[in-house]
C-alpha positions, -999 to +999 in steps of 0.1 A: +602-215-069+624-240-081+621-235-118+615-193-117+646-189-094+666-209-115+661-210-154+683-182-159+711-203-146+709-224-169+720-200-198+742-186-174+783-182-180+807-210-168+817-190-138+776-190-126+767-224-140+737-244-125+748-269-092+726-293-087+735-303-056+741-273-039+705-263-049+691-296-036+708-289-007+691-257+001+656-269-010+657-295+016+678-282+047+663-258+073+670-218+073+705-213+085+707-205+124+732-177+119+704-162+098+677-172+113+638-151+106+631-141+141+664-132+162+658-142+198+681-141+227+700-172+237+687-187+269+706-208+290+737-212+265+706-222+236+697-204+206+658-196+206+662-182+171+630-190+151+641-211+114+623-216+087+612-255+102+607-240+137+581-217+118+564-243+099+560-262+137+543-231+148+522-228+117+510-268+118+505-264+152+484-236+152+462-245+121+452-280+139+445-257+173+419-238+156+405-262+128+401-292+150+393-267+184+361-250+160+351-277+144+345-299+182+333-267+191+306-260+165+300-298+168+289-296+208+268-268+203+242-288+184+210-295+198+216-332+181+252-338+181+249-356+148+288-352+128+290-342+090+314-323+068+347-320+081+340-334+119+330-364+103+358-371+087+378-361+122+356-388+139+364-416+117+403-406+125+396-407+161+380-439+160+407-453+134+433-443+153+421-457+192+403-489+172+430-505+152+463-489+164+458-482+204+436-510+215+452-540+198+486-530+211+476-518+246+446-531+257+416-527+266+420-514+298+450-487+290+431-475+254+418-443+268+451-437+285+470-437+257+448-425+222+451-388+231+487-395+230+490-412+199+465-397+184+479-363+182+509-375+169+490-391+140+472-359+134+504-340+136+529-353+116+501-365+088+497-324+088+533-314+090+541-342+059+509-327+039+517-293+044+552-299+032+537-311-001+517-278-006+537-249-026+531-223-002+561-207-008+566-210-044+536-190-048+550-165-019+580-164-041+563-159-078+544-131-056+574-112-046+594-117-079+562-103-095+547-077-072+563-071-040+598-069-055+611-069-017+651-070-010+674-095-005+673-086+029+636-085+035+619-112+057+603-125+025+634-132+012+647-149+044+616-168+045+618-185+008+655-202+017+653-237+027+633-265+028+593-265+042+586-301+059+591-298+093+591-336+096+622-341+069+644-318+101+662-346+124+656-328+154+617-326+149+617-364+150+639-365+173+618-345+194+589-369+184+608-401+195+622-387+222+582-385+237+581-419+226+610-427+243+594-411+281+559-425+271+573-460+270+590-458+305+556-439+319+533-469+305+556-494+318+559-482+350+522-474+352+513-511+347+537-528+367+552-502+391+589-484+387+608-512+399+593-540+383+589-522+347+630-524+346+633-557+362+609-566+331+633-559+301+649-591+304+633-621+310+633-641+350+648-672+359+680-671+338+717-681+347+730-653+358+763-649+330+733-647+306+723-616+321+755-601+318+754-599+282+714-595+277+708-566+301+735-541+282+718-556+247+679-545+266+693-512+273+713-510+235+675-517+224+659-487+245+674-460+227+677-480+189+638-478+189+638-441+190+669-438+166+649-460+141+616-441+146+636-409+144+656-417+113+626-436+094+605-406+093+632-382+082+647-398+056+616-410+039+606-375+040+642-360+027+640-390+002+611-383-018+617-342-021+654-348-031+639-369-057+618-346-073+644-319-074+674-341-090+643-352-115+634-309-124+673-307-122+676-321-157+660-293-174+685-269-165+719-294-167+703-299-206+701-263-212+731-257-199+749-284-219+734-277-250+733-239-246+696-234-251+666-235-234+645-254-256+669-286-250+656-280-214+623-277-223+625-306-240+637-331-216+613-313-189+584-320-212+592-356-222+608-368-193+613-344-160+578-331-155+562-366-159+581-383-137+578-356-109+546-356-114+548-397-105+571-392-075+550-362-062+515-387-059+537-412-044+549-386-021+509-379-008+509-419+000+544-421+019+525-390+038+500-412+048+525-441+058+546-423+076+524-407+100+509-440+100+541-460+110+553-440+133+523-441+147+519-479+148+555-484+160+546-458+193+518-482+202+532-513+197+561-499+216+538-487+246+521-521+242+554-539+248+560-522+284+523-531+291+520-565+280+557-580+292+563-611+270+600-627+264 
């Protein structure tokens, strides 16, 4: 979508010429909310209008419902529950997640209270990052430039403008870390009782001036370990796609400056293709980190208000 909508631009007149920036901009950011796809009524004093990220939630959410709900099902209905194909590959999540992330943070004892938990956000936002990776609606795009031919007013048109990685919106991991954020206090409390989980964040048997600086500084650290999970996983998903635009973004700046589009082919061809190429396959790995990491952090975390140590 990025090169079709835009290579005329770059022969364009000096009153239309190509921005860079503003067309990063829109590649990245959500839908605007005062045109939003689906109008909904506001609710309380908040806007329930559906953007383009609050689709892509929906879509995510709903494709893991019904792969992961018919593959478990068609999985129990064997005679010899024996996993291959795709369940297989599920299992070996399951048991990567709860083996290596859950029970060396948690425990033994709290591992099956907490793996459901993190592993659906695993699952989730290693889905959300993949799918943002995927073209859909570039293809949706060369589609309607080539048969639909719909308006600028049509939904399809609404639904090409902005960016599709859920996870790369601030408020989706926001959202995410503010879970985090309750699941902490739950497992703490859980372990030790209400009380003593917030007599636990600083240690016992201080002077007491000590405690007038350390308790603010515990508290300070409540809330910074959301902000750094909810920042961490935005940004490095922003990052990389900003990347690969700025990189295709020379093919129409060359054209532009030498008034011919086979300068931009050019430069596309020796340099800008190539190396988005590069960044896109190290995109797929910081896809895998991310969910990963975040992932890792939740747990050790959780761990942290189980396993009280100062």
């Amino acid at each position: 979508m990025f090169l079709q909508e835009h290579a005329p631009e770059a022969l364009a007149t000096e009153a239309q010429k190509f921005d860079a920036g503003e067309t990063i901009i829109e590649h990245v950011s959500n839908s605007g909310y005062d045109h939003p796809l689906i109008h909904l009524p506001k609710m309380l004093g908040i806007d329930f209008s559906v953007t383009k990220h609050v689709l892509m939630l929906w879509i995510v959410a709903a494709f893991l419902f019904v792969v992961v709900t018919w593959t478990v099902q068609r999985y129990l209905r064997q005679d010899r529950p024996i996993p291959t194909g795709f369940m297989n590959g599920l299992e070996a999540m399951v048991e990567f997640v709860r083996d290596s992330i859950v029970e060396p943070n948690v425990g033994r004892k709290w591992v099956n209270t907490w793996t459901p938990l993190l592993l659906t956000f695993f699952v989730f936002i290693l889905c959300a990052n993949a799918i943002g990776l995927i073209p859909i609606f570039d293809v949706i795009a060369l589609v309607d430039h080539w048969v639909l031919r719909t308006g600028e007013d049509s939904f399809v048109k609404q639904l090409l403008h902005g960016g599709t990685t859920a996870t790369a919106n601030f408020n989706v991991t926001a959202a995410l870390a503010t879970i985090t954020f309750g699941a902490i206090i739950v497992a703490g409390s859980k372990a030790h009782g209400v009380v003593k989980h917030w007599m636990n964040l600083v240690p016992h048997g201080l002077a007491w001036p000590i405690y007038i600086l350390l308790i603010p500084i515990e508290i300070m650290g409540m809330f910074v370990r959301p902000f750094a999970l909810t920042m961490r996983l935005a940004a490095n998903m922003t990052g990389g796609h900003i990347a690969i635009l700025a990189i295709l973004s020379f093919v129409f700046l060359f054209a532009e400056m030498f008034g011919t589009a086979v300068a931009g082919v050019g430069v596309g061809m020796a340099v800008s293709v190539p190396l988005a190429v590069g960044i896109s396959a190290l995109e797929i790995i910081v896809v895998l980190v991310q969910a990963y990491v975040f992932t890792l952090l939740t747990a050790v975390f959780i761990g942290m208000a189980i396993h009280v140590h100062h």
